[in-house]
C-alpha positions in Angstrom: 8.6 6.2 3.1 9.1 9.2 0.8 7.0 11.7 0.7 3.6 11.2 -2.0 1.9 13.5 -4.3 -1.3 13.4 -3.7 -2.7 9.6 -3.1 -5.6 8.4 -5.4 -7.8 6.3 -3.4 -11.2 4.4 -4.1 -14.0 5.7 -1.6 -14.5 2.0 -0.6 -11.1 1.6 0.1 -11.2 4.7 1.8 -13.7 3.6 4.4 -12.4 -0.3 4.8 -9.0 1.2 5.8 -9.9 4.4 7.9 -12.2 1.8 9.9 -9.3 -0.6 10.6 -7.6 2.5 11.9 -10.5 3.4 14.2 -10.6 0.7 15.9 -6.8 0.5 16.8 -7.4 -3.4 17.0 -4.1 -3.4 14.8 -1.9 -1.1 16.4 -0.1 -3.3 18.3 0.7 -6.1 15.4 1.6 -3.0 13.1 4.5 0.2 13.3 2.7 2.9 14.7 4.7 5.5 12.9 3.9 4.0 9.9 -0.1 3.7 10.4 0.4 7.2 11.7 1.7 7.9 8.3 -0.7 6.6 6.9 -3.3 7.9 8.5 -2.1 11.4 7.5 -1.9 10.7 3.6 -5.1 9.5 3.4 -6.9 13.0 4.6 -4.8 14.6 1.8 -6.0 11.5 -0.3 -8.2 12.6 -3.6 -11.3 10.4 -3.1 -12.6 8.7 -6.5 -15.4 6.2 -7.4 -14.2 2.5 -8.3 -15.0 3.4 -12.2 -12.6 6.7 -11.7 -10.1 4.8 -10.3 -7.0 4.3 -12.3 -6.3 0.9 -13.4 -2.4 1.3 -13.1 -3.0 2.3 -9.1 -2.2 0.6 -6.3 -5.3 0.0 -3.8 -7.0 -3.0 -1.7 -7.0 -5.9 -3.4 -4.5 -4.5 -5.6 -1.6 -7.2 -6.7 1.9 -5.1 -7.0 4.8 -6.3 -9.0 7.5 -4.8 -7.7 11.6 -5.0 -7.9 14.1 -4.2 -6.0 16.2 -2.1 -7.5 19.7 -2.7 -5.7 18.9 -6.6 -6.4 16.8 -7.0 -9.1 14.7 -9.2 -7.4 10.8 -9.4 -8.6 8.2 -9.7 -6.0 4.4 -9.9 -6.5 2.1 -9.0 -3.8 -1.2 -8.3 -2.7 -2.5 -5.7 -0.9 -5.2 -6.6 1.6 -6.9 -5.7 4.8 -5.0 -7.0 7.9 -7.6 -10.0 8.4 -6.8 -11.1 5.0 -3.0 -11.1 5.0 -0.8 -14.2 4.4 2.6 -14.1 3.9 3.0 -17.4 2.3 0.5 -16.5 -0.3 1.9 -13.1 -0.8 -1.2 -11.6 0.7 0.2 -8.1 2.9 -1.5 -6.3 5.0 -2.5 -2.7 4.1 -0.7 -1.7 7.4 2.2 -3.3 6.9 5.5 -0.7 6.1 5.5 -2.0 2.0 1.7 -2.2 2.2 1.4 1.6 2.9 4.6 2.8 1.3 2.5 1.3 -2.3 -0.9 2.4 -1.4 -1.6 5.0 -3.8 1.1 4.8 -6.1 0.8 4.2 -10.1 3.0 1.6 -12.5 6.2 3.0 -13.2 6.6 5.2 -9.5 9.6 4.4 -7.9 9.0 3.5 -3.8 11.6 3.6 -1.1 10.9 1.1 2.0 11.9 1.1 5.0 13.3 -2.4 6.5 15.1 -2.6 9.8 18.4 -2.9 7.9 17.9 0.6 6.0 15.8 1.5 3.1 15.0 -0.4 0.4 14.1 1.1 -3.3 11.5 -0.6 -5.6 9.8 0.4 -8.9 6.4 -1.0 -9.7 6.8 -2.9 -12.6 3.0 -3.5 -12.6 -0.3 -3.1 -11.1 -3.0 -5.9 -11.5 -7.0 -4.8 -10.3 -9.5 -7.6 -10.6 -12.2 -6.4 -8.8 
């Protein structure tokens, strides 16, 4: 995961997340360097209200369109907490690698992810918030 400007992220969000991180429940399902990571980008995080919270952001509940850019492959997915995740339904977990490599990032914002066969680059052809 590169590294992040500052990550924009709703207060509720915020405390969903950092309590799924408490509890450690999902350390063992999950990369621990990458919850680590994780885990030290949100207490750099700017902290907004859900009506300050840019539209074009990446958060829970968030659905990503995102391509690759080495294939040009187009992926939609949905950022969700770990109880929610599905992969058949393109529900990912928050603590999954792609799920915290786009937590925070705006349409536009070019990613890279990290897969066990290298890195993979993305661009976040759009963000979708329904809540």
């Amino acid at each position: 995961m590169q590294t992040k400007e500052q990550l924009i992220v709703r207060k509720d969000d915020f405390d969903i997340i950092t309590t799924y991180l408490k509890t450690g429940e999902t350390r063992s399902s999950f990369d621990r360097h990458n919850v680590m990571e994780l885990e030290a980008e949100l207490k750099k995080a700017k902290l907004v209200s859900k009506e300050n919270f840019p539209d074009t952001t990446v958060g829970l509940n968030s659905t990503a369109v995102i391509k690759d850019i080495e294939t040009n492959r187009v992926l939609s997915i949905t950022i969700v907490t770990p109880d929610k995740a599905d992969i058949r339904r393109n529900k990912i977990s928050v603590l999954a690698p792609i799920g915290t490599a786009l937590l925070g990032f705006q349409k536009g914002r070019q990613i890279n992810w990290k897969v066990p066969s290298g890195k993979k680059k993305f661009i976040i052809m759009e963000v979708y918030n329904f809540a």
